[in-house]
LOGULO-394922 format. One line per 5 residues: number of its first residue (from 1); their letters; for each residue x, y, z of N, C-alpha, C. Coordinates in Angstrom, 3 decimals. Layout:
REM residues N
NUM> A> X Y Z X Y Z X Y Z  ... $
***
This chain:
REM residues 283
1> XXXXX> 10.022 -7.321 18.626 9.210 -6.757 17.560 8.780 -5.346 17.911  8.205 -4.729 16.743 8.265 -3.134 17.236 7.140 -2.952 18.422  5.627 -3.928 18.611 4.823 -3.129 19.801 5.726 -3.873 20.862  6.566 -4.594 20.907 6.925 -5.024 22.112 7.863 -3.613 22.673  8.488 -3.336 21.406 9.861 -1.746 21.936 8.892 -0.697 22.351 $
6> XXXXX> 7.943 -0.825 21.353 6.188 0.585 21.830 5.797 0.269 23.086  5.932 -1.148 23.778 5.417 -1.056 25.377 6.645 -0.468 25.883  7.594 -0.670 25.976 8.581 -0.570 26.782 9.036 1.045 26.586  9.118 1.424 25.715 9.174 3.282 25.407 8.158 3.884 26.139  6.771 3.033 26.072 5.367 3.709 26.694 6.127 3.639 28.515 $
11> XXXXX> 6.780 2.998 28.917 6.652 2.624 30.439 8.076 3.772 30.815  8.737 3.332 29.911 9.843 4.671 30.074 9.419 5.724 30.082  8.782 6.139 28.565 8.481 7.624 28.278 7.709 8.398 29.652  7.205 7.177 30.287 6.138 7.944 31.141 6.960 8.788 32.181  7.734 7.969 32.751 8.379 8.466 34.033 8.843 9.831 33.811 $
16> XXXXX> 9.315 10.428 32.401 10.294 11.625 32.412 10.233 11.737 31.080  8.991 12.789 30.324 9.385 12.951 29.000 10.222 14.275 28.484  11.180 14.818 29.721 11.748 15.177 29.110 13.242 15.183 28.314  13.504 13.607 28.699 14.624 12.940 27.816 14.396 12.437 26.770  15.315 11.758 26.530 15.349 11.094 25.303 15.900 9.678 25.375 $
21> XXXXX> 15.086 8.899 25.821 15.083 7.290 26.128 15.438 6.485 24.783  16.273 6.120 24.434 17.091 5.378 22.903 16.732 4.058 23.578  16.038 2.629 22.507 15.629 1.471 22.992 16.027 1.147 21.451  16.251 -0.130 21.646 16.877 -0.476 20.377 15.886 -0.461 19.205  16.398 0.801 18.526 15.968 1.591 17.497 14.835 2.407 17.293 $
26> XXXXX> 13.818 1.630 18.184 12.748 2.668 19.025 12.493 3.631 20.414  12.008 4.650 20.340 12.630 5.791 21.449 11.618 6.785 21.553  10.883 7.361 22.695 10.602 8.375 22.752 10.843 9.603 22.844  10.645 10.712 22.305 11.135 12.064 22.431 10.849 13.001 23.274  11.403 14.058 23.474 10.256 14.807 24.451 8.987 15.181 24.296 $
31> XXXXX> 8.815 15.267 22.782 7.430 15.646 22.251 6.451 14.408 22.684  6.939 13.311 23.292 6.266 12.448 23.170 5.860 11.516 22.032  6.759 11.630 21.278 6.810 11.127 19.596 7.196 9.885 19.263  6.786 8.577 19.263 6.709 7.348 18.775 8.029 7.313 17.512  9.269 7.439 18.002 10.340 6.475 16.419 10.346 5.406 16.671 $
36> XXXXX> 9.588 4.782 15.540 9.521 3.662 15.035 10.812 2.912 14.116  10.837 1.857 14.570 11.787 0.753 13.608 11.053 0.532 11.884  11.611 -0.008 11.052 10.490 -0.558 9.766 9.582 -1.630 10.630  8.222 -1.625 10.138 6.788 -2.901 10.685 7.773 -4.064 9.772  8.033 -5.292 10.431 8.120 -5.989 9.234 7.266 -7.138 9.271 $
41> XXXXX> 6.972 -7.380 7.600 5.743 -8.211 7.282 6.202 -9.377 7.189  5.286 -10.413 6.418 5.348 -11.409 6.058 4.020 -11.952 5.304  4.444 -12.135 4.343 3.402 -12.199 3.191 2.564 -13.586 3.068  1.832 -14.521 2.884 1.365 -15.314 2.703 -0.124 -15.899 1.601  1.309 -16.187 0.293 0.077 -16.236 -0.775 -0.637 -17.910 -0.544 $
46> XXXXX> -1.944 -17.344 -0.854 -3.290 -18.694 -0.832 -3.092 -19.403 -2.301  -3.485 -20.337 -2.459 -3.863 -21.269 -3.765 -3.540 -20.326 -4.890  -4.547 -20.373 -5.596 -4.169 -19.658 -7.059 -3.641 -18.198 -7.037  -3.835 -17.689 -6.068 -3.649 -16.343 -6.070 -1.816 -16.297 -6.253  -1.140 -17.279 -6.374 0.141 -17.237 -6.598 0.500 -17.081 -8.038 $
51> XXXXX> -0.396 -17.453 -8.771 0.052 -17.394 -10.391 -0.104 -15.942 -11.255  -0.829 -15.253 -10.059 -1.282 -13.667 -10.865 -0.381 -12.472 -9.982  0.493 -12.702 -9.564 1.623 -11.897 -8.713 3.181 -12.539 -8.690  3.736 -11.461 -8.950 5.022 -11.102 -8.687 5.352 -11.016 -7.780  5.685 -12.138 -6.739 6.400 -12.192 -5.593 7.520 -11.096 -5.440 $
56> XXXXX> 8.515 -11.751 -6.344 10.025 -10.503 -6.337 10.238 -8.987 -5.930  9.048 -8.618 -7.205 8.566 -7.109 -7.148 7.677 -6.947 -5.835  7.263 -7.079 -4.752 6.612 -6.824 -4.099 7.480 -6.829 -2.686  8.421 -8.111 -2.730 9.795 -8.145 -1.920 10.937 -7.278 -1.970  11.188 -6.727 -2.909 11.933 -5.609 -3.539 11.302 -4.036 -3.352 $
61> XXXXX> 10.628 -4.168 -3.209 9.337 -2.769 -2.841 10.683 -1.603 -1.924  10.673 -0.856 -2.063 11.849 0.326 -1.306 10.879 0.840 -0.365  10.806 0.758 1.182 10.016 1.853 1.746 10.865 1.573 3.319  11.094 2.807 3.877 11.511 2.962 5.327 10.403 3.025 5.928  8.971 2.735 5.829 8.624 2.262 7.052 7.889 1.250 6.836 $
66> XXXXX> 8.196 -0.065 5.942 8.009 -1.602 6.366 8.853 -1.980 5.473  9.120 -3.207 6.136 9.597 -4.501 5.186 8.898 -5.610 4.888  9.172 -5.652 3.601 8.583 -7.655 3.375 9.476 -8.316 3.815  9.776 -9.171 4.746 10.928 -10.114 4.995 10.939 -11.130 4.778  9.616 -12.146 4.564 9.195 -13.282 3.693 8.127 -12.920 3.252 $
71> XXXXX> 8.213 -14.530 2.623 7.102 -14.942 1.245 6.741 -16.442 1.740  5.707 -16.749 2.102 5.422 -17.798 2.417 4.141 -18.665 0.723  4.525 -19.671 0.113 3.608 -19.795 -0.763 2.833 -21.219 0.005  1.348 -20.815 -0.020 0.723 -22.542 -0.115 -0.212 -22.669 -1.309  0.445 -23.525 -1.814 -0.377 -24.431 -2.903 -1.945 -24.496 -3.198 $
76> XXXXX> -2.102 -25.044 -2.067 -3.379 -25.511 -2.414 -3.926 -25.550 -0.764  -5.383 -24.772 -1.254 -6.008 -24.539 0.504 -7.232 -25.440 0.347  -8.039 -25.403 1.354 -8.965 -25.999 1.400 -10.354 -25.701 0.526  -11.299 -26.171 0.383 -12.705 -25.280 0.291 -13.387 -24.294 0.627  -14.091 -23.052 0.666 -14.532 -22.250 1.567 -15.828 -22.948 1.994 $
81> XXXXX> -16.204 -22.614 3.926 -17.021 -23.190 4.609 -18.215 -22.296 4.424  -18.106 -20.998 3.993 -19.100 -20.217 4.309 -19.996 -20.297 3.052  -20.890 -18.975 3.170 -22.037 -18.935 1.965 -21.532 -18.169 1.383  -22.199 -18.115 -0.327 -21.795 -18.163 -1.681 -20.043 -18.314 -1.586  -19.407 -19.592 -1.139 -18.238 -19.789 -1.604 -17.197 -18.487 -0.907 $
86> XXXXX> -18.237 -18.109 0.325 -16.752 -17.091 0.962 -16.181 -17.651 2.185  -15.113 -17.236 1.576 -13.991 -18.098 3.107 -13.797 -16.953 4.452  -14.740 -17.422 5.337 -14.896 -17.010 6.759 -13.443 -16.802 7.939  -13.437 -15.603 8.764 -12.698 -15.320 9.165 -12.330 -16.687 10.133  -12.797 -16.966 10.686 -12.972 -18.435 12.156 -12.038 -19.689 10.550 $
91> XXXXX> -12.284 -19.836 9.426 -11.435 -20.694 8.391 -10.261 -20.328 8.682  -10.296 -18.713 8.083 -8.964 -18.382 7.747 -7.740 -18.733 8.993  -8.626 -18.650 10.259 -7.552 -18.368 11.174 -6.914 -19.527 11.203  -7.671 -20.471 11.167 -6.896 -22.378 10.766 -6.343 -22.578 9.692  -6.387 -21.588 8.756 -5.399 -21.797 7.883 -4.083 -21.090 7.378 $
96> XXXXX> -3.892 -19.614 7.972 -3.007 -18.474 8.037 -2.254 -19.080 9.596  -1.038 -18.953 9.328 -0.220 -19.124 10.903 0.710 -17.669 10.588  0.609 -17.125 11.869 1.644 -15.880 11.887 2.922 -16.274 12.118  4.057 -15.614 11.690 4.826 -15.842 11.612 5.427 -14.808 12.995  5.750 -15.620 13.813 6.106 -14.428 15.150 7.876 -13.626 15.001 $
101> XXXXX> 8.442 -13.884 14.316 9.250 -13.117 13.796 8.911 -11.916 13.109  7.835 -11.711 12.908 7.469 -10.618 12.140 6.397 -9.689 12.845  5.953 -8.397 12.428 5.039 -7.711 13.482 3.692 -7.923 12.846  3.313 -8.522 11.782 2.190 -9.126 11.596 2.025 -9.690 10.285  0.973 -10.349 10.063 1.180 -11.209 8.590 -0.269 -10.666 7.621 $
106> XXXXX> 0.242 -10.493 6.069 -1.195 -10.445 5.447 -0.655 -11.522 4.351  -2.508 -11.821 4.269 -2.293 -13.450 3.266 -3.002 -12.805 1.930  -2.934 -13.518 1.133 -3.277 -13.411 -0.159 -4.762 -14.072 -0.972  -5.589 -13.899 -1.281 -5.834 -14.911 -1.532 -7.111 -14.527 -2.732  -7.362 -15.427 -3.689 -8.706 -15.209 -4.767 -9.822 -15.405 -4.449 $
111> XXXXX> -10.049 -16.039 -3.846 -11.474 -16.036 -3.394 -12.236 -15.486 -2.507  -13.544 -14.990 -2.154 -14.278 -13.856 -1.557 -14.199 -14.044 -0.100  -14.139 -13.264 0.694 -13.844 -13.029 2.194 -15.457 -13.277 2.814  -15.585 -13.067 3.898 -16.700 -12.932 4.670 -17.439 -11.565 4.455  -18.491 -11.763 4.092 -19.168 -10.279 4.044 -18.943 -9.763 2.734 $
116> XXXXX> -18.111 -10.107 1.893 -18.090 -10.565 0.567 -16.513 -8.451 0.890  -15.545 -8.902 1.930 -15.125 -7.334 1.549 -13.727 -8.052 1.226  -13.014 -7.183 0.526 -11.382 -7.317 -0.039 -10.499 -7.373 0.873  -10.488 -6.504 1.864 -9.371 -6.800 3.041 -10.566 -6.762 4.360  -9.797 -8.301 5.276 -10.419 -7.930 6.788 -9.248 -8.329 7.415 $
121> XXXXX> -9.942 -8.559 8.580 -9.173 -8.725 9.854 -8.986 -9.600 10.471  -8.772 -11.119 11.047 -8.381 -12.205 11.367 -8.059 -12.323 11.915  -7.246 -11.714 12.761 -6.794 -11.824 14.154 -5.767 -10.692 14.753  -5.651 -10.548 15.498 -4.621 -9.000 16.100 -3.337 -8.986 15.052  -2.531 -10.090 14.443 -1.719 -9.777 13.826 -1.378 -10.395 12.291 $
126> XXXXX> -3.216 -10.759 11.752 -3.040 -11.098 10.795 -4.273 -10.525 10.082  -4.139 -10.436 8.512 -5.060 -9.575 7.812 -5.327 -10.392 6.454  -6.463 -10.384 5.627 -6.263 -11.308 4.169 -6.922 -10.071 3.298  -6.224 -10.278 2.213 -6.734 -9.384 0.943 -7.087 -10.488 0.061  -7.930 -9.662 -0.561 -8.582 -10.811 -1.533 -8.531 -10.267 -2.997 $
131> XXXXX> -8.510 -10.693 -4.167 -8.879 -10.150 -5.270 -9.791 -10.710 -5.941  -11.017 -11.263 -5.277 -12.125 -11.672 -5.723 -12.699 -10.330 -6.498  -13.103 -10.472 -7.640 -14.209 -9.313 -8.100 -13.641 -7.864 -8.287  -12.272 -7.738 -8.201 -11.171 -6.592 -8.342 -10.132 -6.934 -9.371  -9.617 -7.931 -9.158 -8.291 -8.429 -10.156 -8.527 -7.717 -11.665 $
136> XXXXX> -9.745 -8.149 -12.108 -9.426 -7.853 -13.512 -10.065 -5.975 -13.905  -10.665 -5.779 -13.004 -11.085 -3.713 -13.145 -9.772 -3.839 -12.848  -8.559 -3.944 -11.791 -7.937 -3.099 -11.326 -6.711 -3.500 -12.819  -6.966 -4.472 -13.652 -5.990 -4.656 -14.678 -6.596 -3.841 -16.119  -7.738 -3.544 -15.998 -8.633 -2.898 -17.316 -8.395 -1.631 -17.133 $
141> XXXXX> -8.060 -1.121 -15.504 -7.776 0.569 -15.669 -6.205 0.503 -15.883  -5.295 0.047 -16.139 -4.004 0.149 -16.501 -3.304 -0.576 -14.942  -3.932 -0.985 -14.088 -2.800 -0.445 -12.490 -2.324 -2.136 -12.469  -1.659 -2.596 -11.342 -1.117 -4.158 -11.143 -1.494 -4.493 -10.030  -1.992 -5.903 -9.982 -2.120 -6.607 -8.591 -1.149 -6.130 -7.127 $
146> XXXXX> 0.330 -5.929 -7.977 1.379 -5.639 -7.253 1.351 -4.222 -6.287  0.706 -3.352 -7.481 0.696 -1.745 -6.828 -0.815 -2.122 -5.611  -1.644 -2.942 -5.862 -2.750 -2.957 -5.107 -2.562 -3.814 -3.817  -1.794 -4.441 -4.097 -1.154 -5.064 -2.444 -0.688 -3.889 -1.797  0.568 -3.339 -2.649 1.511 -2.557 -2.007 0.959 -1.044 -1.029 $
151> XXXXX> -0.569 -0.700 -1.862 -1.066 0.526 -1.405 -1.633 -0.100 0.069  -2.262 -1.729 -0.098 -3.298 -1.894 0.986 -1.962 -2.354 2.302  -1.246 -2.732 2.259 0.146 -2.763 3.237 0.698 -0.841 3.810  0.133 -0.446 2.887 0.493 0.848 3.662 -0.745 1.548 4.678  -1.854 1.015 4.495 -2.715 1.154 4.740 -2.995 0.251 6.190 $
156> XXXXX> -2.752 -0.859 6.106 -2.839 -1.946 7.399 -1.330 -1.258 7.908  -0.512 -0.793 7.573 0.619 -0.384 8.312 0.473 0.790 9.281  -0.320 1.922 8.966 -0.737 2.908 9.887 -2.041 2.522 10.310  -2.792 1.551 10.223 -4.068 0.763 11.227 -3.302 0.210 12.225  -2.239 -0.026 11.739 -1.420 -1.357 12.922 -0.809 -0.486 13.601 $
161> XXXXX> -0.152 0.660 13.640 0.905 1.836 14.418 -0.506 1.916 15.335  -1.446 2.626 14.624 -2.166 3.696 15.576 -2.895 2.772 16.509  -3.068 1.548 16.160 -3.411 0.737 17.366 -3.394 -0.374 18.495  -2.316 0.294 18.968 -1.105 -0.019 19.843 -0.361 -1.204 19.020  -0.173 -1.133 17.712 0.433 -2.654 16.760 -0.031 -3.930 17.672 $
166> XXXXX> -1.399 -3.817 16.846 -2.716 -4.732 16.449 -3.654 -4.771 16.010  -4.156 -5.409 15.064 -5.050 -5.159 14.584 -6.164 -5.452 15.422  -7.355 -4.136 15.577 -8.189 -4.547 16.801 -9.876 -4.978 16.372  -10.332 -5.464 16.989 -11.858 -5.851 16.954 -12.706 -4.312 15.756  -12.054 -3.338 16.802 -12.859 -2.012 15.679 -11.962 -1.569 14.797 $
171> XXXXX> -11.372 -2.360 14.047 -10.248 -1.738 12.956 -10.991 -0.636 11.790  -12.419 -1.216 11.463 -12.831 -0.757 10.695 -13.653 0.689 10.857  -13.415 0.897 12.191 -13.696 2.275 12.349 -13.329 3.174 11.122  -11.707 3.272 10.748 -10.667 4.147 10.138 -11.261 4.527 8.923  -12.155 3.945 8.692 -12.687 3.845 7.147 -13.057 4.821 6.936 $
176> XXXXX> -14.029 5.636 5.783 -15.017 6.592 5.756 -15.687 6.087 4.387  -17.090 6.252 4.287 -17.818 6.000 3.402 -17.601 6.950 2.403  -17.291 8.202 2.648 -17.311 9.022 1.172 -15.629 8.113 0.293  -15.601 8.635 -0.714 -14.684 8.095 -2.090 -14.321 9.323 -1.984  -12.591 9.452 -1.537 -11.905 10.691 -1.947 -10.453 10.309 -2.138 $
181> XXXXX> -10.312 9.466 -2.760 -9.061 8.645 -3.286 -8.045 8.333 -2.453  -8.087 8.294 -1.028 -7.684 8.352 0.539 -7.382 6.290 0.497  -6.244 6.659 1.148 -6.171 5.304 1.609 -7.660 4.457 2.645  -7.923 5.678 3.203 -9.345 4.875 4.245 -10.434 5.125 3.707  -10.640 5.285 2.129 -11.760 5.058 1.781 -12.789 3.124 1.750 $
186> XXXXX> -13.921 3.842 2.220 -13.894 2.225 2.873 -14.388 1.273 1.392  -14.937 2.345 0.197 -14.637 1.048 -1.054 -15.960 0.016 -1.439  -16.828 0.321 -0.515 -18.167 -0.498 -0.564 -18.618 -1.530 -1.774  -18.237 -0.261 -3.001 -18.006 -0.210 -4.292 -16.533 -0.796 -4.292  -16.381 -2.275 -4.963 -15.116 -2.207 -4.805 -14.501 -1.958 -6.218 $
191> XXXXX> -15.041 -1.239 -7.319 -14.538 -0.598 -8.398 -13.815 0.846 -8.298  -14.221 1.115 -6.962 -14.063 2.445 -6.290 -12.798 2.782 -5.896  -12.037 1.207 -5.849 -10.922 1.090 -5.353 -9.599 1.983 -6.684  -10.013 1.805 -7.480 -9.591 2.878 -8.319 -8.652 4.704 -8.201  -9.672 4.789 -7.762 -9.662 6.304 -6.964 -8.392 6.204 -6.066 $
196> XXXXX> -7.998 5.038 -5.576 -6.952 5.351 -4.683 -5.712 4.502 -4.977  -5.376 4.306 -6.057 -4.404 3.348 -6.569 -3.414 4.432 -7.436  -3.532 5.372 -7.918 -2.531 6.109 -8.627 -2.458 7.328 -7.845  -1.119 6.827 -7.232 -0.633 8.137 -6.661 -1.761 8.157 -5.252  -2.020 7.225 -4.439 -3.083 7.646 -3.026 -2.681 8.109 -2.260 $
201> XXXXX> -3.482 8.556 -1.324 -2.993 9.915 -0.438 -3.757 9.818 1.029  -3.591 10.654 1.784 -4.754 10.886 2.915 -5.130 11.813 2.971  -6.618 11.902 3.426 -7.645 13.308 2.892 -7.255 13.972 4.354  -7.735 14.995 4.131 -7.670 16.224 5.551 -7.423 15.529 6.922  -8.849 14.288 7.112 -9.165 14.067 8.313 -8.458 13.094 8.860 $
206> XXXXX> -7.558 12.138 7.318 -6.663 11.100 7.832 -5.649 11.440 8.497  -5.318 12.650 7.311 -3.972 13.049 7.706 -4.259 13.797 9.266  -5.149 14.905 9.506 -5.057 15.003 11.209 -5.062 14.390 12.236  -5.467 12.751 11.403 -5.615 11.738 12.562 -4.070 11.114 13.155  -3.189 11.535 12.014 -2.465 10.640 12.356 -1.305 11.977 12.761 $
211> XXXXX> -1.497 12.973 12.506 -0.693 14.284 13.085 -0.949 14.297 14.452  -2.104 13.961 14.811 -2.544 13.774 15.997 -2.230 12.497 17.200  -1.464 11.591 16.690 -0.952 10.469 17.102 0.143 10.804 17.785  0.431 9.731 18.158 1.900 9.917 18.997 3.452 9.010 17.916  2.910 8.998 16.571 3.600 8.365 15.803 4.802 9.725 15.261 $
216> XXXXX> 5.604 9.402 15.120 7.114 10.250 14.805 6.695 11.011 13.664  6.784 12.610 14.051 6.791 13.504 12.898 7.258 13.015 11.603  8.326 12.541 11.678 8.843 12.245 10.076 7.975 11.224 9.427  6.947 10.191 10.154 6.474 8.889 9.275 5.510 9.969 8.356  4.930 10.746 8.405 3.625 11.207 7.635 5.015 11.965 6.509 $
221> XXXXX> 5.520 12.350 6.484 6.356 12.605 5.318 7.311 11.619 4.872  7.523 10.745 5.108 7.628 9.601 4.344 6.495 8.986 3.847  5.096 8.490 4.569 4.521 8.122 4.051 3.970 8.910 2.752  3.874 9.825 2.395 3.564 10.884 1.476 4.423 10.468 0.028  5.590 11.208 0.237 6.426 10.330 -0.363 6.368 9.059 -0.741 $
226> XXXXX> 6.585 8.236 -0.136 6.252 6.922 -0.647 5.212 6.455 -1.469  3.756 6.943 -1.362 2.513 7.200 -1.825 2.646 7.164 -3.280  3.617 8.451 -3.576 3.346 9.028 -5.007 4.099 7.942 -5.832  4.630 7.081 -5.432 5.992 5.877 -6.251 4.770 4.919 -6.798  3.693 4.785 -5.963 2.560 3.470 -6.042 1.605 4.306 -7.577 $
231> XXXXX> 1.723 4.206 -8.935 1.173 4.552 -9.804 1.000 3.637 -10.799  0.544 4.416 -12.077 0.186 3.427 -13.314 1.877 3.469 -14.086  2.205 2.289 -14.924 3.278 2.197 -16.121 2.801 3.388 -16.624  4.273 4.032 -17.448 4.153 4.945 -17.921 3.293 4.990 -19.457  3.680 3.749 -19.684 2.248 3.813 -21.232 1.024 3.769 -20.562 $
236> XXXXX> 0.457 3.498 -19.958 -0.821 3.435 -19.576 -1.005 5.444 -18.900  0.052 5.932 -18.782 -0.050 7.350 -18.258 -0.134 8.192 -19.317  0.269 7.577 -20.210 0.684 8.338 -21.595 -0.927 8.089 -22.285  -1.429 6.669 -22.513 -2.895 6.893 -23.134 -3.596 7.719 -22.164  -3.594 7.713 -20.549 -4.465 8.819 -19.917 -4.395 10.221 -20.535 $
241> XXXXX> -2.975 10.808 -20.535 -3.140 11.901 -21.261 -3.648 11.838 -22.614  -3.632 10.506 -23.494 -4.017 10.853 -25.141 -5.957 11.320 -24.560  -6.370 10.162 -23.912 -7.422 10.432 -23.615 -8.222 11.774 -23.012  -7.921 12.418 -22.076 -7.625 13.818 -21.896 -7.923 14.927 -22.593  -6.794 14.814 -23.623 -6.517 15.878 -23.614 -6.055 14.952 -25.562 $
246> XXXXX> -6.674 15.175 -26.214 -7.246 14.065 -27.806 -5.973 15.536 -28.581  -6.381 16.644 -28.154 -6.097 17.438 -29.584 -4.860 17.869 -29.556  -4.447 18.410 -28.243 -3.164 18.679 -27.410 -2.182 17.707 -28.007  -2.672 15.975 -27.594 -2.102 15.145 -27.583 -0.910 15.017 -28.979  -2.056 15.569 -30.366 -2.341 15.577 -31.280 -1.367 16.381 -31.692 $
251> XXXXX> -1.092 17.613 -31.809 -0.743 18.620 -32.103 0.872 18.580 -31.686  0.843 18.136 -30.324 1.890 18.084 -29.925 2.815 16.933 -30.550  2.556 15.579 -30.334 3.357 14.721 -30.993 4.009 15.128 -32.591  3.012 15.848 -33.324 3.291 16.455 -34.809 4.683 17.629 -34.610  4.641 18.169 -33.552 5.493 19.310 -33.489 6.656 18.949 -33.004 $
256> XXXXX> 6.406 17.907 -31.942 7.786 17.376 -31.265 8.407 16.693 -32.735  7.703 15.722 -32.891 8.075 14.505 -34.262 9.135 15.095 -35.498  8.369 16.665 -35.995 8.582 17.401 -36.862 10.408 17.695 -36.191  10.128 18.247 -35.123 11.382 19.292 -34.453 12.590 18.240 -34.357  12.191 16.968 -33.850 13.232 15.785 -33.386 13.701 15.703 -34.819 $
261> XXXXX> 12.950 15.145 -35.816 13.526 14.819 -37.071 14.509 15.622 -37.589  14.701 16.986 -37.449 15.056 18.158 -38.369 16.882 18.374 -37.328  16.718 18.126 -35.350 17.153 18.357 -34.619 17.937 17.015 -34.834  17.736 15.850 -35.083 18.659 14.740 -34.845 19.751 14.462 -36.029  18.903 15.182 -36.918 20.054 15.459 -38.383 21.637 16.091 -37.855 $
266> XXXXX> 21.116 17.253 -37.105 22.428 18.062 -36.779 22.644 17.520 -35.359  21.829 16.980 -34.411 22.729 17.011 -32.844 21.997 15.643 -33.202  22.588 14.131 -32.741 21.635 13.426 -32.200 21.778 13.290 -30.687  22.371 13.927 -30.150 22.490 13.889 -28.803 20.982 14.739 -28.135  19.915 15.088 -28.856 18.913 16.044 -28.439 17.851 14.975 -28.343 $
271> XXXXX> 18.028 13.767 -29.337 16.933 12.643 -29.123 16.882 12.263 -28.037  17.825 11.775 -27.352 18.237 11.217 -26.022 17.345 12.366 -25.320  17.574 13.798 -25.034 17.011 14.619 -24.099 15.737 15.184 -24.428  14.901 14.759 -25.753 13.560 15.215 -25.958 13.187 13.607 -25.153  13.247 12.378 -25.071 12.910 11.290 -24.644 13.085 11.539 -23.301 $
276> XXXXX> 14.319 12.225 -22.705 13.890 12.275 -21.068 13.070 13.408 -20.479  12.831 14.309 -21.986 12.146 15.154 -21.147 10.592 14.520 -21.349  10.343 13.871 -22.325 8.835 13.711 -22.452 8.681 13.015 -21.263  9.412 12.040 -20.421 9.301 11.285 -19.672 8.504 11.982 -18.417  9.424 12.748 -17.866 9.612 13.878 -17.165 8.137 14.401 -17.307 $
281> XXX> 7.808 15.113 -18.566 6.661 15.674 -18.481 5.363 14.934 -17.975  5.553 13.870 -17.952 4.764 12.631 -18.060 4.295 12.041 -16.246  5.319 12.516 -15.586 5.306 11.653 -14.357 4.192 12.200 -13.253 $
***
């Protein structure tokens, strides 16, 4: 698994960084630069939380630096032990099994965590998200359960690099209390979670944190990239702009509408390219 290739690069790299030590698929550079393999996951949906997600789409997800490689479903879990009905980390761990084929596992689940927060921590290589008290804001602002897994996996994915791949006792350091639409916004507010679901990013201090790592120049430009794919359907982008921008919106549809009608008489081959361009304009 990849921290096992990260010890063994660490024990190499040391002796002589000025080669280039190749370990199967992970390697240090001279810069001292961490290439990483894909993290690969393994998903594990709880009780009901299976009927409001798209397994497929979330397995299908395109990104070079993780994989989903399973899907584990359970039915039906137990009761929660804790107070007001939240299921305690010391539960979860008796009921989440990691899958050691994989470099760590996050579970799924509807009902409220300990401390009443959306994602914690459970053990060095396992994590639970919850959509207690989020599911339906994060469906009223246009976004999907699916994009809100997918952002918080990118998120436990550079928690898990930068620390030595594990999740540690102080994970929650990474956080920051201000709201600046940053993957480590810590969300207190969990309506807040908003802010970082279309198109999220890392603010100044994330991003130096992790420039500052010994993780491979290229992951922060992939991760970037990758970032901007995690957004709203394009109708739901399209009422943002009606909303916006009311008169524009207005004016414009009348002029396009007018021009297409008059333009598809003589070319209809221009319908086709006013539709990809609105698209386009749109993204």
């Amino acid at each position: 698994m990849v921290q096992e290739r990260h010890k063994q690069a660490l024990a190499i790299g040391a002796k002589e960084l000025d080669e280039i030590y190749i370990l199967p698929i992970l390697c240090i550079n001279r810069l001292g630069q961490i290439k990483m393999e894909k993290t690969s996951i393994s998903l594990v949906v709880l009780g009901a939380a299976n009927a409001r997600i798209n397994t497929k789409l979330l397995k299908s997800w395109r990104s070079s630096i993780f994989e989903i490689r399973q899907i584990k479903i359970i039915d039906t879990i137990e009761d929660a032990t804790g107070s007001d009905w939240q299921y305690t980390d010391a539960q979860l761990t008796n009921i989440i099994e990691h899958d050691e084929t994989t470099d760590f596992t996050l579970a799924l689940i509807n009902g409220p965590l300990e401390n009443n927060y959306y994602m914690r921590r459970v053990s060095e290589n396992i994590a639970v998200l919850s959509f207690y008290e989020i599911a339906n804001e994060i469906r009223l602002f246009g976004f999907s359960l699916e994009s809100y897994i997918i952002r918080n996996v990118y998120e436990l994915d550079q928690i898990f690099a930068l620390s030595n791949y594990a999740f540690q006792p102080d994970v929650y350091r990474f956080a920051h209390h201000d709201t600046r639409g940053c993957l480590f916004d810590m969300n207190a507010d969990k309506r807040d979670l908003i802010f970082s679901l279309h198109k999220p990013s890392l603010c100044h201090s994330c991003e130096t944190r992790v420039r500052q790592s010994q993780l491979d120049s290229d992951y922060l430009k992939k991760l970037k990239s990758e970032l901007k794919r995690i957004k709203k359907p394009l109708f739901y982008r399209v009422m943002d702009f009606v909303k916006r921008h009311p008169l524009m919106a207005l004016t414009t549809s009348f002029f396009f509408a007018t021009l297409a009608g008059i333009a598809a008489n003589k070319s209809p081959g221009f319908v086709t390219f006013f539709v990809d361009f609105s698209t386009f304009m749109l993204k």
